[in-house]
N, C-alpha and C positions, 0 to 999 in steps of 0.2 A: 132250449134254443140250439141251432143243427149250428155248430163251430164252424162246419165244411161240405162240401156240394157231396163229395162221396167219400167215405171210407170203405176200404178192402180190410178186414179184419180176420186175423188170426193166421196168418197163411205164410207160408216159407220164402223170403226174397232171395232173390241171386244174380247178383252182378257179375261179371267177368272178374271180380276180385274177390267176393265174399259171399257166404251166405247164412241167412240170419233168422230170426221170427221176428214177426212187427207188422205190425198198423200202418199201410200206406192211406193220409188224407192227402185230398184233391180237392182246388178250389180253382173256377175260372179256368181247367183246363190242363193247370202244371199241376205235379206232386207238392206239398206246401210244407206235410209235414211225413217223419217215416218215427214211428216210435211203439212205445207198449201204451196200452188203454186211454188211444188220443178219444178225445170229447167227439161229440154226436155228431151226426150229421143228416144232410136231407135225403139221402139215400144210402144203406148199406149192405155190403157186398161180404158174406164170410168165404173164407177162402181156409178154411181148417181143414189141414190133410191137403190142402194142394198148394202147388208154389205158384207164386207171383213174379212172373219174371218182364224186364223189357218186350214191349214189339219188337215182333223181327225188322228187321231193315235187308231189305231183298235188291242189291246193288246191280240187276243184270235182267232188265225185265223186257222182251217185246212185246207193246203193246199198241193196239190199234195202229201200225205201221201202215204207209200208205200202200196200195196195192201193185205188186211187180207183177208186170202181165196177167197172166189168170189166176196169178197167187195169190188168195186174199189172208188176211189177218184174221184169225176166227173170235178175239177176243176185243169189246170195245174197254176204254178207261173204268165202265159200271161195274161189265161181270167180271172183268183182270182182278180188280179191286176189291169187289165182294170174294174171288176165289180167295185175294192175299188175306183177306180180313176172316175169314175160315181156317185158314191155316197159323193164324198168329202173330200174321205179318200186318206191321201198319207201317209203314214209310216205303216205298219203290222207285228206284230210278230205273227210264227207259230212256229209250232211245230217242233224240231227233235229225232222222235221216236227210243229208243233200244230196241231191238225184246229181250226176255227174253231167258238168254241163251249167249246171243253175246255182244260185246261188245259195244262201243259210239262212237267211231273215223269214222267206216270206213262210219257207216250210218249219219253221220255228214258231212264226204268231200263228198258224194254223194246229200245230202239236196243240199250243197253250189252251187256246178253244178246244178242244177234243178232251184234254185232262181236266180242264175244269170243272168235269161230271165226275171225277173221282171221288170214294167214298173215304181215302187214306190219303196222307198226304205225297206230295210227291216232288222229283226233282229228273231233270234230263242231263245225260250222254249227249252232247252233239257228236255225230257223225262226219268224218272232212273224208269224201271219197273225191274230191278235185281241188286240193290246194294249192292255183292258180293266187298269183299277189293280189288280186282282187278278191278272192275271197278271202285269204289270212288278214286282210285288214278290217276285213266286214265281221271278221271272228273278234278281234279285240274288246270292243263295244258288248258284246253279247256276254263273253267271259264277265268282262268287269260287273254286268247287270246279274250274274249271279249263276252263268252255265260253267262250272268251273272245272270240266274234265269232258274230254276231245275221245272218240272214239276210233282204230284207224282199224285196217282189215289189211294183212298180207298174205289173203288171197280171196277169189272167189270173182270173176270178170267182170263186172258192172261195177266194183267198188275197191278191186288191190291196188295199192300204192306202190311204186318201185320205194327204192332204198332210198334214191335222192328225196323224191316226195315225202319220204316218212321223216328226212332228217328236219325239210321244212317243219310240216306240222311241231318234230318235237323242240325245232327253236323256237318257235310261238308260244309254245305250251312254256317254256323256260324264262321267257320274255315279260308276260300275263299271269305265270302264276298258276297255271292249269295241271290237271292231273293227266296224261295220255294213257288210256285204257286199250290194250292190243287182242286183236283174234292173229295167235301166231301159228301159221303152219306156212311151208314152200309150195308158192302159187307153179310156178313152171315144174316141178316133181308131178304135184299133184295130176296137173295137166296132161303129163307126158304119161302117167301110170296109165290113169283114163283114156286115152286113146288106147294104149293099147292093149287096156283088158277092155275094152269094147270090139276092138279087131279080132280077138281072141273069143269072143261070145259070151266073154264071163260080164253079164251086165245084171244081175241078180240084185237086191238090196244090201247081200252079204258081202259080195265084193266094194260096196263104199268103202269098207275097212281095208280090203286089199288096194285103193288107191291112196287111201290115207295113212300111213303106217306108222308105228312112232318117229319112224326119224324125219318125216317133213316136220313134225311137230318142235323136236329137239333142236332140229337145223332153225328154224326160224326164231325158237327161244334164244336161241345163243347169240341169233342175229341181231336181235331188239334189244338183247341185253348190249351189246357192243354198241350198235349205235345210242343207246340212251347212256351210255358210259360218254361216247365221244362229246357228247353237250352238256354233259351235268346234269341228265332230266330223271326225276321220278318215275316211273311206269308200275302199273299192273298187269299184269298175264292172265289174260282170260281163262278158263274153262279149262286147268291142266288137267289131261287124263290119265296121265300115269308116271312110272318113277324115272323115265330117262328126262323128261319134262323137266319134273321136278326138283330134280336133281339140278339142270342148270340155273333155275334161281337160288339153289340153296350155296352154289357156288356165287354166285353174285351177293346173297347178303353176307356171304364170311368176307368179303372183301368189300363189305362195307355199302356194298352203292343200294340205293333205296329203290329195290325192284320186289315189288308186290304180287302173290300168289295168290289165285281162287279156283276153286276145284265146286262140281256141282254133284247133287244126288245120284243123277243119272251116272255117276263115274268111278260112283261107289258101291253101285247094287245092278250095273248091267255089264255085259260085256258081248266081247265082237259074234259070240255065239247066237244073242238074240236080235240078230239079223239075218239069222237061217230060220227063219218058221217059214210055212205051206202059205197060200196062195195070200201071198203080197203083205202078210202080216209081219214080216222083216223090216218095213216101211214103217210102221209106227214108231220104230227103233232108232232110225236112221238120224244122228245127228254128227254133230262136226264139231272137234275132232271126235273120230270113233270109239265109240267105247273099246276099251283095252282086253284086260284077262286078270283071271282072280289074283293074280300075283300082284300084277297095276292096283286095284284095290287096295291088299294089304297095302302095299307102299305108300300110297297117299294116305292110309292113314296113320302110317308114322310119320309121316310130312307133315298131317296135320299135328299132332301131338308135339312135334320139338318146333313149331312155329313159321316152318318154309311155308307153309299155305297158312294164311290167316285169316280167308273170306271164302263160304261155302254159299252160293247164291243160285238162283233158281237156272237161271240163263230160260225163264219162259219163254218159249215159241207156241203159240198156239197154231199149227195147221191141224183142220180136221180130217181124220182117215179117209172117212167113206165119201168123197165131195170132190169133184170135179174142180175145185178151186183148192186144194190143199191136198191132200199127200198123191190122190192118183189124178192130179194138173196133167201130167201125158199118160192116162189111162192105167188098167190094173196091171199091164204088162212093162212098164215102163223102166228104161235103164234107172242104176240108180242114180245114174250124174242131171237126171230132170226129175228127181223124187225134191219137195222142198224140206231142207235140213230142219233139225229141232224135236224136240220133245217137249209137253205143256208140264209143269211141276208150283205153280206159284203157290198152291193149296198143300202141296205134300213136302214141301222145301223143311220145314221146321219136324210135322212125324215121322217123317224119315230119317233124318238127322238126327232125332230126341232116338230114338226106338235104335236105329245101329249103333250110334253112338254112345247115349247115355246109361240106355238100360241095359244094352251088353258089354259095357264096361273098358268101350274102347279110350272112351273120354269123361271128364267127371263134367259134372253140371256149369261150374264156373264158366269152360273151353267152349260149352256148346253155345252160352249166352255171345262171350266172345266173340265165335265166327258166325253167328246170326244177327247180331246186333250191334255190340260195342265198336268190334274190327271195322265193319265198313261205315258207320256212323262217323268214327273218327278219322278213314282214309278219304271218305269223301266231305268233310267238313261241315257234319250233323252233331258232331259231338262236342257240346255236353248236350243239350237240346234233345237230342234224340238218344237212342240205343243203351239206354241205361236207368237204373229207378236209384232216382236224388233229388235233395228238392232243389228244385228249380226248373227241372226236366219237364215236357212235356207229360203227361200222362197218358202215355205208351203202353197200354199194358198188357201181356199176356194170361191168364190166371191159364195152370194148366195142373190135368189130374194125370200123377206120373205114371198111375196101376193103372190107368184104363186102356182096355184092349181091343183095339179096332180093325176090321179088317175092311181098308179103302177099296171102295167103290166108286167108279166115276161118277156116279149122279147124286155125290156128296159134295164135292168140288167146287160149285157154284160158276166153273168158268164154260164158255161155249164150244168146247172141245169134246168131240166124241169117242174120247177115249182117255184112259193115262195109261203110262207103262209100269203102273202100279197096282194093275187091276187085282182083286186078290189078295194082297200081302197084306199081312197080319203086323200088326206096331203097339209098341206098347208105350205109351203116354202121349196125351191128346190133347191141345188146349180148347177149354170149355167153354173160355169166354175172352173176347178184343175188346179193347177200350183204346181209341181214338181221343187223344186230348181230353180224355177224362168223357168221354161218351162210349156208352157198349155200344159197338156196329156187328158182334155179332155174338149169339150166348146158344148155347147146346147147338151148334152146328145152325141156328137159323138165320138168316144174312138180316140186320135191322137197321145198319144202318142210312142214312142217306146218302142219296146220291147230290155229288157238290159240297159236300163237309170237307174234302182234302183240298188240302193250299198248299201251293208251290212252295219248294223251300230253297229262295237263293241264297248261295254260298259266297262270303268273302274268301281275301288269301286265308291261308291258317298251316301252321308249323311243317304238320303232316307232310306235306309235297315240297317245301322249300329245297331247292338245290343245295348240295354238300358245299359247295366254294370248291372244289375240288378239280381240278384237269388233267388230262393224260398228257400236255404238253405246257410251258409254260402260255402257249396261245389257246384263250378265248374263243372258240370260233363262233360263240353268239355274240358278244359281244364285239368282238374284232380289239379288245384290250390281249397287249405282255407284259405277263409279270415280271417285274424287275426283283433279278435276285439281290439279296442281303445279306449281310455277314452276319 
């Protein structure tokens, strides 16, 4: 008589705290039982000689975005989903964008219908590119139903916020209970570079990194970090690319205030060189902020190692190269300030990560589960539920074989991107098979699962983002309360 729907036997668990041998049983979905020679069940999976670890949780995903001018989104909620579910990933949050101008609701019930054909589960970023008082009150409602972290942009023209803008969004966010996730670099630097390495002729892919330098990056970290000081607010920092960056959050958590780091693949295995390749091939490279220098690398991964970055996520963009609708939108000769920013990584986020990281000894296995799965499960309010193997969890699971040695290809990938900037690179440990709630969606690299298995996953408050009580004056400014001092 089968005790349980699946057992995974024989195989190496590892959490972000330990790791063990044992017997993962699943029933209905959750882990039910983790132990040595649990009872039968109606299907069984050996995983001897390979670990069993969490899905990843892939906190920074665009997908199926609605289309900016001739820009389209190459990836719908199917193949985004089957790419994450190839790579090990089963939970994603993306984005739901307000076009400036309109409001947040209707392009939100519109996300929800698009993500309902997801194969993993999922959760939304909203987006505030125009927080006018009618829309921060149209945000309240949404929050509370379970979008529980605000997306803002300080720069990029169709969606930067000034300083005052961003203070709103982050009293709201302090108000409701929300997490404010930032893309931080200086919008007028950036601006002023670009004009005039354009006047100059230097308009090549490779100059994107000559407008983008570290120090709009630093400058604006420093800025986000002040103003999220001045309110009491949580924040994370998007996409750091390197160690002046990182540096200014590392300063922010020695002084206590709850300002969160992620740093992505691409910023650890490219730099500003591979934006110089022959005819337009520079463009596949092209994201924002710019890839750094092997120096920037080292550093973020000592950043990674003592804890300033604690979340490594994909930052998926899917534009495709060779397509008039994605990377040459203004032709093959095109400046790069109308190339569209991003690199696609949702499939490679984890062998990339496993293979620098784990197998060359930068990080041990625990750290790698950590910043794939536990970290942002529990920054964004998935955890215990998600990003961890215990029972009661989800049945999330990654089984992956550590010695196997793979050289990625894009038409491995399963996403509708006609390239990755991985093409070639050789990794060493590969997960072989995803389990969804206790269902394989995908085993030896072939996508099985269905489309419309993933459910939305609304977030209440949770510890994570609560405000310190903490002010830089005895005045409140979200509140509009003074502390009265005491003997």
């Amino acid at each position: 008589m089968a005790n349980y729907d699946l057992v995974i036997r024989g195989g190496t668990v590892a959490t972000a705290s330990d790791t063990f041998q044992a017997d993962v049983a699943v029933s209905d979905g959750r882990i039910v039982a983790i132990g040595e020679n649990l009872g039968g069940a109606a299907r069984e999976v050996s995983a001897v000689g390979r670990l069993v670890l969490p899905g990843g949780v892939d906190s920074h995903c665009h997908i199926e975005e609605p289309q900016v001018g001739e820009i389209q989104n190459a990836d719908s909620f199917v193949s985004a989903t089957s790419s994450a579910a190839a790579g090990g990933t089963t939970t994603v949050i993306s984005f739901s964008q307000q076009t400036k101008g309109s409001g947040i609701s209707d392009a939100l019930r519109d996300y929800h219908r698009k993500a309902a054909l997801a194969l993993i589960d999922y959760s939304f970023h909203l987006v505030v590119t125009d927080p006018t008082d009618a829309v921060l009150e149209e945000l309240v409602p949404l929050i509370e139903e379970g979008h529980r972290s605000l997306k803002i942009f300080m720069t990029y023209t169709n969606v930067v916020l000034d300083d005052e803008q961003t203070l709103r969004v982050l009293a709201l966010a302090r108000r409701t209970g929300a997490l404010v996730t930032v893309h931080a670099e200086n919008h007028a630097a950036i601006m002023y570079l670009t004009r005039v390495l354009e006047k100059a002729g230097l308009t090549s892919p490779k100059h994107h990194a000559w407008a983008k330098p570290m120090p709009v990056e630093r400058e604006a970290c420093h800025r986000i970090i002040m103003l999220s000081e001045l309110l009491d607010v949580p924040i994370q920092i998007f996409h750091v690319s390197g160690a002046e960056a990182a540096e200014e959050i590392r300063r922010a958590q020695n002084r206590g205030l709850k300002v969160f780091g992620e740093t992505c693949p691409q910023y650890l295995m490219l730099t500003a060189q591979d934006l110089d390749r022959p005819n337009f091939e520079g463009a596949k490279f092209l994201c924002s902020p710019a890839p750094r220098t092997e120096a920037d690398q080292e550093a973020l991964w000592d950043y990674i190692r003592t804890g300033t970055i604690g979340v490594v996520s994909s930052d998926h963009a899917p534009n495709r190269f060779d397509d008039p609708h994605g990377k040459k939108v203004g032709g093959e000769n095109a400046p790069f300030s109308a190339i569209p920013n991003g690199v696609p990584g949702l499939a490679t986020r984890l062998p990339i990560l496993f293979s620098e990281g784990v197998s060359k000894g930068r990080i041990d296995l625990n750290t790698f589960v950590a910043l794939t799965s536990t970290n942002p499960a529990k920054l964004f309010g998935l955890h215990p539920k998600k990003g961890t193997i215990a029972v009661g969890a989800d049945a999330d699971i990654a089984i992956w074989d550590p010695e196997r040695q793979v050289t990625i290809r894009n038409d491995m990938l399963h996403h509708h991107v006609d390239y990755t900037v991985y093409e070639g690179v050789k990794v060493k440990g590969w997960p072989i098979m995803t389990l969804s709630r206790g269902e394989v969606i995908c085993d030896e690299g072939a996508v099985v699962g269905k489309s419309g298995h993933g459910r939305f996953l609304a977030r209440g408050p949770y510890e994570a983002i609560k405000p310190r009580g903490k002010h830089v004056t005895p005045f409140d400014p979200v509140t509009g309360s003074v502390e009265t001092a005491t003997r």
